[in-house]
DOLO-558673 format. One line per field, with one value per residue: y, x, z of N, C-alpha, C, CB in turn; residue number from 1; residue in three letters. Coordinates in steps of 0.05 Angstrom, whole numbers. Each point is the difference from the previous one (the first is absolute). Glycine has a CB too. Layout:
% residues N
nc2	Y	... $
nc1	X	... $
nc3	Z	... $
cac2	Y	... $
cac1	X	... $
cac3	Z	... $
cc2	Y	... $
cc1	X	... $
cc3	Z	... $
cbc2	Y	... $
cbc1	X	... $
cbc3	Z	... $
k	NUM	... $
r	ala	... $
***
This chain:
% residues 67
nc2	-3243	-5	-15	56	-26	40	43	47	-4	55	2	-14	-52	13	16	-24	-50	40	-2	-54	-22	36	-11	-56	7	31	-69	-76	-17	20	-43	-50	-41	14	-46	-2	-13	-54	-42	25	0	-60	9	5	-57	-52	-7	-82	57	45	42	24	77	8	18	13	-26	31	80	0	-6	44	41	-41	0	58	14 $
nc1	1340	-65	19	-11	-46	57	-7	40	-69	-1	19	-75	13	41	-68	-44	39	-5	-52	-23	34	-50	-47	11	16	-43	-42	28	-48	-58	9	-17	-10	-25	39	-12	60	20	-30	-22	66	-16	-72	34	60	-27	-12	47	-63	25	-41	65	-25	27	39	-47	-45	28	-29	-51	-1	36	-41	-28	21	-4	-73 $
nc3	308	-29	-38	12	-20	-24	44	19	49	-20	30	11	-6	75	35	-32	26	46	4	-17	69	45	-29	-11	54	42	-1	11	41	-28	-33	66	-36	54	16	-44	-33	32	-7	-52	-13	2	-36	-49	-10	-9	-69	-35	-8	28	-50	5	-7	-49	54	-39	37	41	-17	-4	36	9	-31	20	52	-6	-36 $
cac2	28	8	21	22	-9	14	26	24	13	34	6	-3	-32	-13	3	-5	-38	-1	10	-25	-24	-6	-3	-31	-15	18	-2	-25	-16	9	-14	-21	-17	-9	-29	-4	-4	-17	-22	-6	2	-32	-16	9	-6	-28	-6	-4	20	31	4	7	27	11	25	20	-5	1	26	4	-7	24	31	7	-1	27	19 $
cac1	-8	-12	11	-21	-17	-1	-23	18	-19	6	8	-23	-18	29	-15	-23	8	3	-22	-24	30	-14	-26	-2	14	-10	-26	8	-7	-29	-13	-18	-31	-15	-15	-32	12	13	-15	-13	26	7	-20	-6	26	-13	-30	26	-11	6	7	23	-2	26	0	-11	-28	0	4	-36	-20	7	-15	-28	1	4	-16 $
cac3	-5	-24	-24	-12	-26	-31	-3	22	3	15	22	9	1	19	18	12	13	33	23	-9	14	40	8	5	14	22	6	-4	15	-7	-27	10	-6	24	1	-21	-40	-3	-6	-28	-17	-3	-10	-28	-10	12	-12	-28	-24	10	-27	-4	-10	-15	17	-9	13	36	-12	-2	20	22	-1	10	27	14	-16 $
cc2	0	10	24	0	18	28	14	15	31	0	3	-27	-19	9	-5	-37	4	7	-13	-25	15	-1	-24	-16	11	-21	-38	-27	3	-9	-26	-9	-9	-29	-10	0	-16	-30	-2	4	-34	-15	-1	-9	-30	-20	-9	10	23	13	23	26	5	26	22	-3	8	41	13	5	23	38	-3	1	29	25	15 $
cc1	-16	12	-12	-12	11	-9	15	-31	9	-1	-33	-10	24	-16	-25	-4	6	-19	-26	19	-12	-23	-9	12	-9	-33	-7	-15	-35	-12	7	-18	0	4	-20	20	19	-7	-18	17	4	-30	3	31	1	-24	21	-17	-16	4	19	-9	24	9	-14	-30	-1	2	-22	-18	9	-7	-21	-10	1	-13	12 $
cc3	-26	-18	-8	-22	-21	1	27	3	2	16	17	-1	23	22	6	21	26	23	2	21	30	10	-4	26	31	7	-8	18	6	-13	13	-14	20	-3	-25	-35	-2	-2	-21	-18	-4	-9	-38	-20	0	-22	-32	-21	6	-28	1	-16	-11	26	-12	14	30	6	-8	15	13	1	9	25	16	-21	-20 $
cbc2	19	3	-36	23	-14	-43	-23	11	-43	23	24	43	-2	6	20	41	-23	10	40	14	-7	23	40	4	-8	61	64	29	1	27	31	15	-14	38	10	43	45	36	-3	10	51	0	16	46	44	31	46	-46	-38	-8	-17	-48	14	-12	-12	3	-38	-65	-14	-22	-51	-39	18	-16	-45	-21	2 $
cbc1	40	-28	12	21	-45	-12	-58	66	-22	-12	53	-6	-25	54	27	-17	27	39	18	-21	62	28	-7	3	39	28	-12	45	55	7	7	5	-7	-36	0	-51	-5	19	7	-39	25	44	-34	-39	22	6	-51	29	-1	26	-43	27	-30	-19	41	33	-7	39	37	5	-10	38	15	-4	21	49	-23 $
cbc3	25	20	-17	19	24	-21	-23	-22	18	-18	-21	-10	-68	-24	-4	-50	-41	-17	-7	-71	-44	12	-7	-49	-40	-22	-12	-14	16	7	-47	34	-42	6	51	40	-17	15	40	9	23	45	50	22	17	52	30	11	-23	49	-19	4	30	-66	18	-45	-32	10	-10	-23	4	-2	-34	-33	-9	28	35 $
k	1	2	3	4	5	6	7	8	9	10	11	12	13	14	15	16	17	18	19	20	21	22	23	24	25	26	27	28	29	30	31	32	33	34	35	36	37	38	39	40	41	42	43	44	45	46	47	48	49	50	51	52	53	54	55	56	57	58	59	60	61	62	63	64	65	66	67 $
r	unk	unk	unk	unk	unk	unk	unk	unk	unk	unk	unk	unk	unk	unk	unk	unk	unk	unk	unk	unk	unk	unk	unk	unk	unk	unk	unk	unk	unk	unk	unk	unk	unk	unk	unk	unk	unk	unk	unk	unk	unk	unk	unk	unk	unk	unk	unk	unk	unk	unk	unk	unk	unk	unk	unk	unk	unk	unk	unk	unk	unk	unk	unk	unk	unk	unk	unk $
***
């Protein structure tokens, strides 16, 4: 059994988690990679000079991606 980290949520944030948890879970089989992405995941994993991002950088890119 887990231990409990320490922290206690509210009672709204106890719901907003529960409901983020089913809609994930509700829509789970929807978040698939094709064939195709799956295979440039392993191309591109595969590559020993492959270049490696921060998360912060990757977070970046990703705004910019979505304007």
């Amino acid at each position: 059994m887990n231990k409990p980290c320490g922290r206690s949520l509210s009672e709204n944030d106890q719901d907003a988690a529960g409901a983020a948890l089913i809609d994930y879970l509700a829509h789970r089989d929807d978040m698939r990679l094709s064939d195709a992405q799956l295979a440039e995941v392993r191309r591109r994993r595969s590559d020993p000079d492959r270049k490696l991002v921060s998360h912060a950088e990757a977070k970046e890119r990703l705004g910019r991606l979505a304007g």
